[in-house]
C-alpha positions, 0 to 999 in steps of 0.5 A, spaced: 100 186 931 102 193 930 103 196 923 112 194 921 112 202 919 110 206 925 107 214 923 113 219 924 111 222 930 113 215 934 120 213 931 126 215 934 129 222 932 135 222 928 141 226 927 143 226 920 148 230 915 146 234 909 151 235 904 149 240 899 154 238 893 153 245 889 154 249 895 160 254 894 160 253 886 160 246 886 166 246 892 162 243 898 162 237 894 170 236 896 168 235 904 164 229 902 171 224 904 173 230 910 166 229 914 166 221 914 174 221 916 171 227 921 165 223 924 168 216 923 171 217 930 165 219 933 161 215 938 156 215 934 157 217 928 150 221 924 148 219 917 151 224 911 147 225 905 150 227 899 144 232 894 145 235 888 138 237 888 133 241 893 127 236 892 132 230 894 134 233 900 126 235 901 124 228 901 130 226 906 127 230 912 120 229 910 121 222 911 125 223 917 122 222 925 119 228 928 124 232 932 130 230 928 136 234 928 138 236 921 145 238 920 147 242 913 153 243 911 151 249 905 149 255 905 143 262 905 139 258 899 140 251 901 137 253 908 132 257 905 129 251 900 129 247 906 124 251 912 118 248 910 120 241 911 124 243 917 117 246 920 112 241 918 117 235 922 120 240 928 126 239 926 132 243 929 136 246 924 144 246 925 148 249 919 156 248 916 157 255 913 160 252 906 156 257 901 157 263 898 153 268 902 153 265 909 148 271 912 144 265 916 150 262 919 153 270 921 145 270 924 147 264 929 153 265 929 157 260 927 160 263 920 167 264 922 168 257 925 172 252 922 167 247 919 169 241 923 168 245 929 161 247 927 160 240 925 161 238 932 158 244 935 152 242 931 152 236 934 153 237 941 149 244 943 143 245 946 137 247 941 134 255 940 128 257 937 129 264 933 124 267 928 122 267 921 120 271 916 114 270 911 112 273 904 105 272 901 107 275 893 103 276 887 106 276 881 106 280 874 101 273 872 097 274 877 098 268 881 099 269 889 105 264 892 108 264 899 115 263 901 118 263 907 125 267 909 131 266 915 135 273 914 132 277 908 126 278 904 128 285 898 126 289 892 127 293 888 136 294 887 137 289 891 133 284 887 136 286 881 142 285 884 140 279 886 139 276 879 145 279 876 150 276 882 147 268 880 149 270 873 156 271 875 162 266 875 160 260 880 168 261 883 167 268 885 163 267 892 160 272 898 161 279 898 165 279 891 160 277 888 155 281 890 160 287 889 161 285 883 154 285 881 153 291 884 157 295 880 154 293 874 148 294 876 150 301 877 152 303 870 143 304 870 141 305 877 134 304 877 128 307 882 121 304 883 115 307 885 112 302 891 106 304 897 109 301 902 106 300 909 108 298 916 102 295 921 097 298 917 100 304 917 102 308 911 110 311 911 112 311 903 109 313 897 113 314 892 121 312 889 124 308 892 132 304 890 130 299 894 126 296 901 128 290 905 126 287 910 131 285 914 131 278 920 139 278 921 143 284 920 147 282 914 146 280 907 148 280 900 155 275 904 156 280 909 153 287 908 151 290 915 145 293 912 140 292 919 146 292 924 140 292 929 136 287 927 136 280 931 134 273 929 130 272 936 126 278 938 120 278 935 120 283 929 123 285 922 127 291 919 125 295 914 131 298 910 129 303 905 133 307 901 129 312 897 129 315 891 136 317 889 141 319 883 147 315 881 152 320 885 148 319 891 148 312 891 156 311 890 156 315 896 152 311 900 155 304 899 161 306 903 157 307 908 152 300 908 158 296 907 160 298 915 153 299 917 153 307 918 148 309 912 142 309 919 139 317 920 143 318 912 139 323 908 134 318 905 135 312 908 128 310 913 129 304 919 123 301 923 122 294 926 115 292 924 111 286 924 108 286 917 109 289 911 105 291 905 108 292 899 105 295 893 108 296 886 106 301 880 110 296 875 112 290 877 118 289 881 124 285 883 124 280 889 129 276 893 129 272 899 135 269 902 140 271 896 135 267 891 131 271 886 124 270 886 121 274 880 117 281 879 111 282 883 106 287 883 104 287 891 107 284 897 106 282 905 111 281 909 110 277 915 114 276 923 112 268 925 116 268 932 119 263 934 118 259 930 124 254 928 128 250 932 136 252 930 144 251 934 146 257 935 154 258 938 
């Protein structure tokens, strides 16, 4: 007789809905009744889970078949908590942008669709596979962790923005926010002083007010820092804004905002496939708008093709 439980791998894949109920300030939750309305009409209707915690939502999709089609109605942070569960299962990815920043969502393009038009078009389409970003990091304690990332890996000004933004008001949500953030960082710009190196080969040593390894071409809800930068093409941006003064980075905002700071004094674009980050004092790391801590060394890594998404 076989065993009643059967190993993952030969149960039926499922297709269930993942509420982040803290998304968006706490305003994902309103959804909760307009899905099940929503999906109540459907042939077959999916499962909706309801999480107000990350580790209950990691223990859902490990206990899932493999293959499994795991919707989520959230934002950057949500996904990102959820990249290596979604991995060890072979999962496919489909997304509801109702967080604050949405970078992944403008990545898979689906960040302007009416939530029940992306729901149903997570539904229905046809998986893609697309790549990831991996850190290696060792904080100023020492300790070496790993994380993976979907848009965005930064440091330096862009980290410590980072920091400050989650620090603001939960009702102030994407770009707002990070401007906001962004203008209080400005009282007192700060520079560091990174060794940084691309496939092995050494490109700058020195200050810099930030380096950010770009997997789609915004972040920060919208900030077209990589206009280039695609989620499927086997390599990462580096975005580097070296060393500059307080005049200087005012004028330079404007023109990240719109995607026209390339080939601007001071700003160096390469693609790469790893990155090597060394920092004199420790510095600031974020990845998918979640604040990571300071860290002393960093190695950013392509894993192509490695997800399985619904993209429109």
């Amino acid at each position: 007789m076989r065993d009643a439980v059967q190993p993952r791998a030969e149960r039926e894949a499922k297709t269930v809905l993942l509420l982040n109920a803290n998304a968006a300030g706490g305003r994902a939750a309103g959804y909760k009744r307009q899905i099940e309305e929503h999906t109540a009409k459907l042939p077959r209707r999916p499962m909706l889970f309801v999480s107000r915690e990350a580790q209950t939502a990691i223990r859902l999709i490990d206990a899932l078949p493999a293959g499994s089609r795991v919707i989520v109605l959230g934002g950057d942070g949500t996904v990102n908590q959820l990249l290596p569960s979604l991995l060890a299962g072979g999962h496919t990815l489909g997304l509801v942008a109702i967080g604050s920043g949405n970078d992944t969502a403008r990545a898979l393009g689906v960040d302007r669709m009416k939530w029940h038009v992306a729901l149903d078009h997570a539904l229905q389409s046809a998986p893609e596979k697309i790549d990831l970003g991996e850190i290696t990091y060792t904080n100023a304690r020492g300790f070496t962790q790993t994380k993976l990332f979907i848009s965005s890996f930064c440091t330096g000004f862009d980290a410590a923005t980072v920091q400050q933004a989650q620090s603001l008001p939960t009702w102030l949500g994407g770009m707002p926010r990070y401007a906001l953030a962004t203008l209080i960082m400005l009282s007192e710009p700060s520079n560091f002083d990174l060794r940084i190196s691309l496939d092995g080969q050494a490109i700058h040593a020195g200050p810099v007010l930030l380096a950010s390894a770009l997997n789609s071409a915004t972040y920060g809800g919208g900030i077209q820092i990589a206009p280039s930068a695609l989620i499927d093409d086997g390599a990462l941006d580096l975005m580097i804004a070296e060393g500059m003064g307080l005049m200087r980075v005012l004028s330079l905002l404007p023109r990240m905002l719109l995607g026209r700071h390339l080939g601007e004094p001071g700003v160096i674009h390469q693609c790469f496939g790893e990155l090597h980050i060394k920092a004199q004092h420790a510095v600031p790391m974020a990845a998918d708008g979640e604040y990571l801590g300071e860290a002393l060394e960093a190695k950013v890594t392509i894993k192509p093709a490695q997800l399985s998404v619904l993209r429109a």
